[in-house]
Steps between C-alpha positions, in 0.01 A plus 500: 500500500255735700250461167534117573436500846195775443356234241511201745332709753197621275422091442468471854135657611689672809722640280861362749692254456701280804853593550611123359345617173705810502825308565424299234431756233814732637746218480358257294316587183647417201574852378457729734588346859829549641685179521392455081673831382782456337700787745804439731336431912782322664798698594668801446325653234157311576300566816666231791722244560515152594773317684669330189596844381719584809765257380553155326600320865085470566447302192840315552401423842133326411708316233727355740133409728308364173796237436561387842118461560472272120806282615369464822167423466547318107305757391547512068663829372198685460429885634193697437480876580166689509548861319888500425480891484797625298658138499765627770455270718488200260754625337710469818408194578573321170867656471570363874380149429680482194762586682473283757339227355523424097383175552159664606486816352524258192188345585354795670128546421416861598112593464383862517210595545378845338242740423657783403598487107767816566619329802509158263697690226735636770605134641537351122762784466733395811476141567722306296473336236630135609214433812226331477239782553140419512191797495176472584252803516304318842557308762209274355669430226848347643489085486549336833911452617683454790718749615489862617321801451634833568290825499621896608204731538215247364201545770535863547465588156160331494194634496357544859166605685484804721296530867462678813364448834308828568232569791501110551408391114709385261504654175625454142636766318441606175614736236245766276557774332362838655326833344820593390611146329769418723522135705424497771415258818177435647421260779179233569419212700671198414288268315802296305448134642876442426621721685331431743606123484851638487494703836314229654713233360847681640339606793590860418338790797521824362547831717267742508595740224730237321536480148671161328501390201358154430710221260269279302651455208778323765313164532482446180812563406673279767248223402661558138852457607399203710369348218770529233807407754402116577867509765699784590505828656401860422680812629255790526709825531249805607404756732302413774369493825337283752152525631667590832733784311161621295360602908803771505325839460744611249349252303159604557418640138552223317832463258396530133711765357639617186869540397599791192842572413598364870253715685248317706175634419260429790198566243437220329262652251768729351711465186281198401643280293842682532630334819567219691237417773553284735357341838699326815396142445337325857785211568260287740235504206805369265613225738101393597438482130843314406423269770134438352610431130797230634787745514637435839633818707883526522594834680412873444825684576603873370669568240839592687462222732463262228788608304700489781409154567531387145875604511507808365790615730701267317539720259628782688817593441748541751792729282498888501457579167565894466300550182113526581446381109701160534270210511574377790415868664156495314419144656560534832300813477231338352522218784453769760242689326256120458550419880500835700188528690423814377540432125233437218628141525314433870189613347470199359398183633601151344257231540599122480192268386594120416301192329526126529895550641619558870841756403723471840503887507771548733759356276347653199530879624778467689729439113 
């Protein structure tokens, strides 16, 4: 990978390369990026964890949402997810709305979006056999529906820009290699007229001495959802911040960071190609830019607060149960572990974004 990334900085006559490129090539090229090799990355054995590994009840819990939303809003039995991972969480979903619903598990339509051929291969392998399962390799390529898209971990696995405020100038940064051929970052004035339309656009005042990290590729691909879900609503599930949380001088140095073997790696230029990197995703710049493209802002809650408000405590069990193995045992611990403050689960935000419907939210949550 280092070769590769060497060769696309000797066509350029400055010999760097932005640090969107690099994300690009380290989790994206065909052979050699990250997200294409055909290695385990998502749980115990890979290099982090997402919520639908925890325990079935997540999945269980958006299945119970996606059919009350469709029979409340006549929405058509159609769910797309953007980058289904290992297929956990679809995999969860389809066995509770067969479950609860044959009728519409029968006529289910459940598109997935994905890049990643080992990822692809993975999914094939657990989802059964009897749903309706439809791939596509982009978002582009979907047909227009109605319904609902779901997505865990989409925008901050995209490639991002990188600047910092320093002695009142902006600057980009960039990566080269030095005298002794390893990456590096180097820093000059910010000449990139989109990002400058960006900060201007969200209004964003950086500190002296910040660094951020700069999302274009996230108006594009909201204007892609937009356009393939004609009604409906999309559930972004991400880490995040607001432009008000980004002022926080813990957050001063930016968020793009690396996870190997479930060490965070503050170096993003190490292990290239070999781990996950990934940036905190700006939630205002999500809602301004749903609300642009016709998806209509819903509520940003965190993750706890929104499981806890979908019903999730529902499914706490009440009965001592003296084996820690028994199912029961395992779910309520899971329950606790997604809506404890302090968990992995409250990192996350969940985003509601809705088109050409007005859902009455406060008896959809409250199940």
């Amino acid at each position: 990978m280092k070769s590769y990334i060497k060769s696309i900085m000797e066509q350029d006559p400055s010999k760097k390369i932005t640090y969107s490129t690099f994300i690009e090539a380290a989790l994206y090229h065909p052979q050699l990026g990250y997200y294409m090799k055909p290695k385990q990355k998502i749980g115990k054995e890979g290099d982090f964890f997402t919520s639908s590994n925890v325990h079935t009840i997540y999945g269980k819990l958006f299945a119970k949402l996606f059919l009350s939303i469709c029979a409340t809003e006549k929405l058509p039995p159609v769910i797309c997810e953007i980058g289904a991972g290992t297929g956990r969480f679809a995999n969860q979903v389809l066995a509770e709305i067969k479950k609860e619903s044959p009728s519409f598990y029968s006529q289910l339509s459940y598109i997935i979006v994905e890049t990643s051929p080992y990822h692809l291969k993975l999914q094939q392998q657990l989802l059964p056999k009897d749903a309706n399962i439809i791939y596509y390799e982009k978002i582009e390529d979907v047909p227009p529906f109605e319904g609902i898209i779901f997505s865990n971990e989409l925008f901050d696995a995209l490639p991002v820009s990188v600047v910092k405020k320093q002695n009142e100038t902006v600057y980009e940064i960039f990566i080269t290699l030095n005298d002794e051929e390893k990456l590096v970052e180097v820093m000059e004035p910010l000449q990139n007229d989109k990002i400058e339309k960006y900060i201007e656009e969200m209004g964003l005042e950086l500190g002296e001495g910040q660094r951020i990290e700069i999302p274009l590729a996230m108006e594009p691909t909201i204007r892609s959802l937009s356009q393939i879900l004609q009604k409906g609503i999309v559930f972004t599930v991400d880490y995040g911040y607001t432009f008000e949380e980004w002022k926080r001088p813990e957050h001063r140095d930016g968020s793009l960071r690396g996870y190997y073997q479930h060490q965070l790696v503050s170096d993003p230029l190490q292990y290239v190609g070999e781990m996950d990197l990934t940036t905190h995703i700006h939630l205002n710049g999500l809602e301004h830019f749903g609300e642009k493209y016709g998806l209509s802002h819903v509520f940003t809650m965190k993750q706890g607060e929104f499981l806890i408000s979908a019903g999730i405590l529902q499914y706490l069990q009440d009965n001592y149960d003296p084996n820690p193995f028994s199912e029961i045992s395992k779910q309520n611990r899971a329950i606790r572990s997604l809506i404890m403050d302090s968990s992995l689960s409250n990192s996350f935000t969940v985003v509601a974004q809705q088109k050409n419907i007005s859902a009455h939210w406060s008896s959809l949550i409250n199940l």
